[in-house]
Steps between C-alpha positions, in 0.01 A plus 500: 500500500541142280828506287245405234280812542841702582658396159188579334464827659857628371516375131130637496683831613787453260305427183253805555729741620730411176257520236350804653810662475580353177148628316558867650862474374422441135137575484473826702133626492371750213377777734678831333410671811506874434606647191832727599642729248848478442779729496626672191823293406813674517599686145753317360839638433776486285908651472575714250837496389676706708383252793197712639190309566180698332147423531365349156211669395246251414261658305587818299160624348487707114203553328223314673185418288179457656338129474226601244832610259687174541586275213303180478710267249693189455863452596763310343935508524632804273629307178772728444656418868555144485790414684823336339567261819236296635713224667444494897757665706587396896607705766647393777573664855661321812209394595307461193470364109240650324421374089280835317282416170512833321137345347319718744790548690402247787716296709538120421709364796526653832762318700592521855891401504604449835139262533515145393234314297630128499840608310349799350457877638124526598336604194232804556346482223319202418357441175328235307525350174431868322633815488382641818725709679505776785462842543266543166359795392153559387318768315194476716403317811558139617297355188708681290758295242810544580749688308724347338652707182927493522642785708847645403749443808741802622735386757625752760883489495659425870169425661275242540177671333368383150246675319268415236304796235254401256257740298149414401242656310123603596315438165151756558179322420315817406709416145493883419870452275686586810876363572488263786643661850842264610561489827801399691533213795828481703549210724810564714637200748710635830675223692785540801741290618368351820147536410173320471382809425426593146359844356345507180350820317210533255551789272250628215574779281268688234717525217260667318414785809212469702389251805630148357184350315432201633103477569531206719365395829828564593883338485603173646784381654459084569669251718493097422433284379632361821827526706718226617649304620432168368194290601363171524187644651347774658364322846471800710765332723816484330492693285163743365448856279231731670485889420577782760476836549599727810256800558755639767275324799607139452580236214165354346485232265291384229445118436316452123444170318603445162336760240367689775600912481479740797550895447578716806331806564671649774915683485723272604891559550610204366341153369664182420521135339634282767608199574617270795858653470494745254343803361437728201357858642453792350474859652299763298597864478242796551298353181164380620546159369168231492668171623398163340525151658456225225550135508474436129649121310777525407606215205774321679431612807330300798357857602575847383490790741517870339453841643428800282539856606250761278553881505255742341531682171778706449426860496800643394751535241827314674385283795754274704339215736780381741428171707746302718527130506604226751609239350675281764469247840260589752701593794595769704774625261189691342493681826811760342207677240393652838839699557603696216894467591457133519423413117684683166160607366463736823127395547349498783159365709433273257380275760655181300513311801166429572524229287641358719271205676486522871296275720254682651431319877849364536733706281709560781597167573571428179723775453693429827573130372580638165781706652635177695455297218710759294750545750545077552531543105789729535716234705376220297463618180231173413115586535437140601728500780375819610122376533610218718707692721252801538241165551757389811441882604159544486462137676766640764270787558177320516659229700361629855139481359539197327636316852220676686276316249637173560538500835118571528382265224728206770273638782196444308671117414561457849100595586391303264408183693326726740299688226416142371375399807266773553357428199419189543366601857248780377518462140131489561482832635696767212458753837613297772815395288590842348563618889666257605731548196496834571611455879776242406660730280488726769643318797747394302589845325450411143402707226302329261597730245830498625654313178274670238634881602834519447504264173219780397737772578784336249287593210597855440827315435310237238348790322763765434746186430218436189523817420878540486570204304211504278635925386826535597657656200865364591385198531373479107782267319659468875694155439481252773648188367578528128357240248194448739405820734579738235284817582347501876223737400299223263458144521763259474488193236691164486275370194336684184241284334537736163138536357337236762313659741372288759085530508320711737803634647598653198922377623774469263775498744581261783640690824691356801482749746096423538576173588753576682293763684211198585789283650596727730166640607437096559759470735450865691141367561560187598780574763224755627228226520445394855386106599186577568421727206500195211113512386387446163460895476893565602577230295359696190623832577856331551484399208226701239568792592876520422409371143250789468771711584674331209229603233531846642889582520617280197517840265565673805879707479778259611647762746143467688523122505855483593440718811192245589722202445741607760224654662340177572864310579585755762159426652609134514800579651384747750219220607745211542733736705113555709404165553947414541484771826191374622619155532828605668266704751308243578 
């Protein structure tokens, strides 16, 4: 084979087999498959004060009133139950600071304190210019306004639980000169020390007797208007916000575009906002709750993502909805919901962890240089020394295949006078000259192929590289050398042009390691070029090819291009120490 068509045959490889993987990675196909029914979620449970854990009864049922008796009307906050305080309040665990507005009792600021945003704990909330805010509540489904009349706040005394009561009134359009029915709705906030985990009940209460009137298409609980952390853009690369929901078979995601909606209509155990790194989910109790995926603007906001979750209509007189939300990275520390002695809110097969990406062909691999990588970390404690010595590893380990490769590719240099001249002997004859090729090769015991094979069997190694350093959660804010390589899991930047953007690239940063990355792939190619491979066609993929590259890793993660750097200056060395033997030899 011609180094030309050899070269050509690998990048071909490399560029198909990475975008392949790279479209199933973040645009997985929208087959649902079969529909599986989901377990019943485990009760949840609470300590009474003597330390016993109890079941808590979620629904207690008094007086239910068929549909045809049920009180059509409007709804508005109880006038004589305005609160005193309306100021926000923040509480704050070890692990998290939360801000409540008591107008609606919703949560303004979600932050994640042992998570850095530039200097700033990752904020999981994101809002825009308005008033948006999480965890809303709605008398109705997803098109419903939200509510947001001024809850009175009643803090629980040693704990970290806040609760918030308000009472509203059901005015009766039939207008027969009877008193409006008030209602009560109890929003009660349970956090743990040690937790991403948050549990949050719903209570309504008929103050007046009978099932709590409200004749809606049911009650609303609403996540949004998007969660954090910060963005410049949502690329699908670096960083993205897609919808998910596990069904207790696998993890299936939903991709919309902006003021698209999507409503699911199968159980699920658990569904999800989530992003690159992090990830709001939220696990519904026995309630048959319609989920609602909706990518709605957002003022402020380059794109809003919100998830609503809609229960029917009460039937009862008291009535407590209980759902559990992850608010937190998207690691395997979620994997501790599935033990109930591993977590303080005792819950259990939650199945948190399958939010966890995995790569589905090589996985594996990934995970076995993951554990190097994290165990180089732990003697070095620098990410960016780390890469390059699990590179040297992984070039260690590859180094029999990659001397195999050479040593064939010389073979082929050394035949190539010989190949030559049978061309030119019965280049009119494509038969004649293809067996005495053929016969060359095997007199002299040459494989053909022999150079192509084992740099084909280094790309496992390419791949799940890619995929370590391009998700890699340690490796988000991983400093490599401060004031320039500042976070190894997003591009580096040694310019800002501020506003500018240069045209049809849409750039506003200038990067070094992408030029850095062409230099060296320069000099690995040429030291691989043989004399008698310097045609106008290797002449361009020396040298087009590496700037194509260029286009296509310069937002690339810096981790990825620092292992390709050294990747490629290995390569150099390991070829000069080649071509150094081979001289000696001679």
């Amino acid at each position: 084979m011609e180094k030309n068509t050899l070269i050509a045959v690998i990048l071909s490889v490399v560029v198909i087999t990475v975008g392949f993987m790279i479209q199933n990675a973040l645009f997985p196909p929208d087959d649902f498959g079969p529909e599986v029914t989901s377990p019943a979620q485990e009760r949840p449970v609470e300590e009474s004060p003597a330390g016993e854990r109890r079941e808590r009864e979620t629904t207690q049922t008094v007086e239910p009133l068929p549909d045809v008796e049920r009180v059509v009307g409007t709804v508005e906050p109880a006038p004589d139950h305005e609160p005193a305080r309306k100021e926000p309040h923040t509480l704050r665990t070890d692990l998290l600071r939360v801000t409540f507005d008591p107008r609606g009792a919703v949560i303004t600021s979600f932050q994640l304190l042992e998570h850095r945003d530039g200097d700033d704990p990752v904020e999981m909330v994101k809002q825009g210019t308005g008033t948006d805010a999480g965890f809303t509540l709605h008398f109705g489904d997803a098109d419903s306004p939200v509510v947001d009349a001024a809850f009175h706040r009643r803090d629980t005394t040693g704990s970290n639980e806040i609760e918030f009561y308000r009472d509203f009134l059901v005015h009766r359009d039939s207008n027969n000169g009877e008193d409006p029915i008030r209602f009560r709705v109890r929003r009660i906030y349970r956090f743990k020390d040690g937790e991403y985990l948050v549990e949050a009940d719903t209570v309504f209460e008929n103050l007046s007797g009978g099932a709590v009137p409200l004749n809606f298409s049911g009650i609303t609980i609403g996540l949004g208007p998007q969660i954090g952390p910060s963005f410049k853009e949502l690329d699908g690369r670096n960083e993205y916000r897609r919808f998910a929901h596990y069904d207790g078979d696998r993890t299936r995601y939903e991709n919309l575009s902006a003021g698209e909606e999507e409503v699911l209509d199968r159980r699920i155990n658990w569904t999800a906002i989530v992003g690159k790194y992090f990830a709001v989910a939220v696990v519904p109790g026995t309630v048959e709750y319609e989920v609602t995926f909706a990518k709605e603007d957002v003022s402020g906001l380059v794109e809003g993502a919100q998830l609503f979750l809609s229960r029917p209509v009460i039937r009862s007189q008291y009535q407590t909805d209980t759902l559990r939300y992850y608010v937190g990275p998207r690691t395997d520390y979620a994997v501790r919901y599935n033990i109930a002695s591993d977590n303080a809110f005792a819950a259990r097969n939650l199945e948190l962890d399958e939010m966890v990406q995995s790569r589905f062909l090589l996985g594996w691999l990934e995970n076995i240089l993951k554990f190097f990588l994290n165990i180089i970390y732990g003697v070095v404690p620098n990410y960016g020394i780390a890469i390059i010595l699990l590179t040297i590893l992984v070039k260690l380990a590859t180094a029999p295949l990659t001397r195999k490769s050479y040593e064939s590719m010389g073979r082929m240099q050394e035949l190539a006078p010989k190949i030559q001249e049978i061309k030119e002997k019965h280049g009119d004859n494509p038969q004649k000259m293809n067996q005495m090729t053929a016969d060359l090769y095997k007199k002299e015991g040459v494989n053909p192929l022999g150079g192509c094979l084992p740099m084909l069997l280094q790309f496992p190694f390419f791949i799940a590289m890619f995929g370590l350093f391009n998700n890699h959660f340690d490796l988000r804010g991983a400093v490599f050398i401060p004031g320039w390589i500042t976070d190894l899991a997003a591009p580096e930047s040694i310019l800002n042009f501020g506003d500018f953007t240069l045209p049809l690239l849409g750039w506003n940063d200038l990067r070094l390691l992408p030029i850095v990355f062409v230099a060296t792939q320069l000099l690995s190619t040429k030291f691989m070029q043989t004399p008698s491979a310097q045609g106008g066609q290797m002449k361009m993929m020396t040298y087009m090819l590496p700037v194509v590259f260029f286009f296509v890793l310069y937002n690339m993660p810096s981790g990825l291009l620092v292992y390709w750097i050294f990747s490629n200056l290995l390569q150099v060395g390991q070829q000069v120490l080649t071509k150094r033997r081979k001289l000696q030899s001679a």
